[in-house]
C-alpha positions in Angstrom: -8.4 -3.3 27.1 -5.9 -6.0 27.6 -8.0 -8.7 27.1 -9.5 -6.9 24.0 -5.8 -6.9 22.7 -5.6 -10.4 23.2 -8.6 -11.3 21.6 -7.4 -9.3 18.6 -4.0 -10.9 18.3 -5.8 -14.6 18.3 -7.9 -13.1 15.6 -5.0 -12.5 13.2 -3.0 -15.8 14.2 -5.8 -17.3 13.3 -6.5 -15.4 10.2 -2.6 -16.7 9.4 -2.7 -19.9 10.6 -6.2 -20.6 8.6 -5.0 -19.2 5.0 -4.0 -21.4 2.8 -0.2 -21.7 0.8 -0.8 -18.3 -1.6 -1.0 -18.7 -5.0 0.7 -16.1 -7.4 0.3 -15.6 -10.8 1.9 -13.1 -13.4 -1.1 -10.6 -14.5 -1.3 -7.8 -16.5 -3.2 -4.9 -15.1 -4.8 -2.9 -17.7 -5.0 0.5 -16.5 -6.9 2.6 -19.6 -4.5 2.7 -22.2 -1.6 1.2 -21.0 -1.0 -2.6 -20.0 1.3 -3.0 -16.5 3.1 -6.2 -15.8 2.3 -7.4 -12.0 2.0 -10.2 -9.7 -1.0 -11.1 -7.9 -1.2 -13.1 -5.0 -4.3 -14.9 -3.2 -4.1 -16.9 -0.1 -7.3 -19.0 0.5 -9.6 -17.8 2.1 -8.4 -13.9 2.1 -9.7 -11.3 4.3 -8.7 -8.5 1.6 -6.6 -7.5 -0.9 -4.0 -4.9 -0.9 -2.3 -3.0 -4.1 1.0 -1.8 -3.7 2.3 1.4 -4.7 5.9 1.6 -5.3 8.3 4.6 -4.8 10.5 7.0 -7.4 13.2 4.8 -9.0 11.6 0.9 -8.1 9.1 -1.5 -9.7 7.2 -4.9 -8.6 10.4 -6.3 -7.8 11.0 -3.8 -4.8 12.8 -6.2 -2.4 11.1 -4.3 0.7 7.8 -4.1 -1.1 7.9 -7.8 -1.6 8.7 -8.6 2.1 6.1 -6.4 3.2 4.0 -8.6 0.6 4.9 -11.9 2.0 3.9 -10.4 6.1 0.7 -9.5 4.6 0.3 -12.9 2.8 1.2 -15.1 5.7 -1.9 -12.5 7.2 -4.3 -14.0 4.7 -4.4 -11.2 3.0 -4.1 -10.8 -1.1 -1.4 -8.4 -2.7 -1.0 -7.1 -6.1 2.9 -5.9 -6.8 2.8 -4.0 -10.0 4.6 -1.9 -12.3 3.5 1.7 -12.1 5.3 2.5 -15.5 5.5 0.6 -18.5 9.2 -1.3 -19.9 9.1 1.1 -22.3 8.9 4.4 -19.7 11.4 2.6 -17.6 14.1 2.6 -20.4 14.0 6.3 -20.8 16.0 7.7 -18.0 15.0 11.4 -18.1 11.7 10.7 -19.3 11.4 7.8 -17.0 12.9 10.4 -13.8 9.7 12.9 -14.4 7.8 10.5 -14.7 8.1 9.0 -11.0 7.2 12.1 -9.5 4.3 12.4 -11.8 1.7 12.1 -9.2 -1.5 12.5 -11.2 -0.1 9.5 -14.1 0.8 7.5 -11.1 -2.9 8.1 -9.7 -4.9 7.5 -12.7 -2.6 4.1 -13.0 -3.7 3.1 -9.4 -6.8 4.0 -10.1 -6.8 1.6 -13.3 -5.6 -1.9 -10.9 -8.3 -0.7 -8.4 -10.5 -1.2 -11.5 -9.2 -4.1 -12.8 -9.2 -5.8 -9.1 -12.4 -4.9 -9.0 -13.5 -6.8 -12.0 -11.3 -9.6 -11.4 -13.1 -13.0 -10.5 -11.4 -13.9 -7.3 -9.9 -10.5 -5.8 -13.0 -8.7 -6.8 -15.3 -9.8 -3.9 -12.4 -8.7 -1.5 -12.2 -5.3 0.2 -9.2 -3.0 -1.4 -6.5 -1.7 0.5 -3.7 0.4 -0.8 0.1 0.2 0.3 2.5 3.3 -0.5 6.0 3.8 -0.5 7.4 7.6 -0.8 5.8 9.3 -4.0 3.4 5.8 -4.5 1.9 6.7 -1.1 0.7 10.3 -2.1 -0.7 7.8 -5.6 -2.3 5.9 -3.2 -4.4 8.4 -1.5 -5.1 10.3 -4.4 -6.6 6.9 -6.1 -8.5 6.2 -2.6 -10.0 9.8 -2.9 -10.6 8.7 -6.3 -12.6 5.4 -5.8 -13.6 5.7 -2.1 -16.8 3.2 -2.6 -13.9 0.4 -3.4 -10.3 1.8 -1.1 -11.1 1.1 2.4 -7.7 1.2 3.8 -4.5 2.9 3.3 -0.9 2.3 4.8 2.0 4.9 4.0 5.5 3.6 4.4 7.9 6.8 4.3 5.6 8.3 1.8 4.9 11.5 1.0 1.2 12.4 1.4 1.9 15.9 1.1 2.1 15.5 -2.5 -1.6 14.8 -2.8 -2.7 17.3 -0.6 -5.8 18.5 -2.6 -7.3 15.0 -2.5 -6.8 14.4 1.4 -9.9 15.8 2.5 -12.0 13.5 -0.1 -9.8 10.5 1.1 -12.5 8.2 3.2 -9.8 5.3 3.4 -8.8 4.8 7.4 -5.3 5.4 7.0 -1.7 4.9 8.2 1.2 6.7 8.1 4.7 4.9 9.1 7.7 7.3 9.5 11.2 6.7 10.5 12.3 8.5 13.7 15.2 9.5 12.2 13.8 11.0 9.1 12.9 14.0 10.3 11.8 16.1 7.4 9.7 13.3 6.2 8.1 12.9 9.7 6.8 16.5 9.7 5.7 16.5 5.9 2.9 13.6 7.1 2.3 15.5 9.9 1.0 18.7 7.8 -0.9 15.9 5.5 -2.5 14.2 8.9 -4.4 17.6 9.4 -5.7 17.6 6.2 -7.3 14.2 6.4 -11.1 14.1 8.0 -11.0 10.2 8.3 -9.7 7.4 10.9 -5.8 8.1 10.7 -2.9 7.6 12.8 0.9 8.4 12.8 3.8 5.7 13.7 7.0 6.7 14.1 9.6 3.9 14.1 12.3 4.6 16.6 15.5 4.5 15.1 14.8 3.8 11.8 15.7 6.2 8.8 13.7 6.5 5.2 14.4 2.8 3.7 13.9 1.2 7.3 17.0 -0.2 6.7 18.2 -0.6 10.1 17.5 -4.6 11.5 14.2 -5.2 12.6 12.7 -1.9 11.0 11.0 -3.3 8.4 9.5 -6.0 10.0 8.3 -3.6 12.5 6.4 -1.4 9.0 5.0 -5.0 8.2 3.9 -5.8 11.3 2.1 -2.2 11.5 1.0 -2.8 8.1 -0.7 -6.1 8.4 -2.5 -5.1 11.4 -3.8 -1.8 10.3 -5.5 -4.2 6.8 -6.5 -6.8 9.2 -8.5 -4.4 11.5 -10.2 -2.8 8.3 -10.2 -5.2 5.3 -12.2 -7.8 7.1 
């Protein structure tokens, strides 16, 4: 097993040490009606790509959404950061509050950049992974369930998969579900949605870390997790 683990942690180096400086580029993501304002970024070669999900009350600019993005970069791996509401939604406070916790909009928008990643000339060869962050991660499984020829991979970060629980036992995405140790109501709301899922899953609870991994090192430890978890699968 050791050596196995070894041989896998060469792997990714390599997969980091062998991509190229990313490229980003300001995209909008058509998602049926509506047009979402995003940034999409390919190392060269990539292994995958990986859409991110945002949480109630953020956007693209997430600063802990775009570190994640950068681990999974350095990876090899492609990211698309995008705006799950429109400018418009976002200047409407009340509107914009109900909104965010909208899961099925927030699905059938994640659903729309899986499409559009899918036709796109460069990402579209890659395998999909989706990243989620508190009510973007129950988006994300819902959209996996959705388009499970295309989502191979999903990573959780604090989320709340419990607010998809309908779709998890259609999702056929291997997925992971990063909790804080200290956030204990969140920890056993993804332990009533791990039951529900009939795929590859795992738990990983963060020792000392609460719901915005705030504490040093946390994050780091969620991107770490993260990149692994779309290495292993996206390849």
């Amino acid at each position: 097993m050791a050596r196995n683990r070894a041989k896998t942690g060469r792997d990714e180096r390599g997969a980091a040490a062998g991509a190229g400086k990313p490229q980003a580029a300001e995209v909008i993501v058509q998602a049926g009606e509506v047009a979402l304002e995003g940034t999409l970024t390919l190392p060269e070669p990539a292994i995958g790509v990986v859409a991110f999900a945002h949480g109630s009350g953020s956007s693209r600019f997430s600063p802990r959404n775009r570190f994640v993005s950068g681990f999974l970069n350095e990876g090899g791996l492609a990211t698309l950061l995008f705006d799950l509401l429109t400018a418009r939604e976002h200047e409407v406070d009340e509107w914009t509050r109900e909104l965010r916790f909208d899961i099925d909009l927030l699905t059938r928008r994640l659903v729309g950049a899986v499409d559009w990643l899918t036709a796109h000339p460069q990402a579209g060869k890659l395998r999909i992974g989706l990243f989620g962050a508190s009510t973007g991660a129950a988006a994300a499984l819902a959209a996996a369930a959705e388009r499970p020829e295309r989502v191979v991979a999903v990573v959780s970060r604090g989320g709340r998969p419990d607010l998809a629980m309908a779709a998890l036992p259609r999702v056929r995405a291997a997925t992971l579900l990063i909790v804080g140790g200290l956030d204990q109501p969140v920890i056993g709301m993804n332990r009533d949605a791990a039951a529900h899922l009939e795929v590859e899953h795992r738990i990983e609870i963060v020792p000392g870390a609460t719901h915005l991994f705030e504490e040093p090192g946390k994050l780091e430890e969620v991107a770490r997790l993260a990149r692994e978890w779309f290495q292993r699968h996206l390849r």
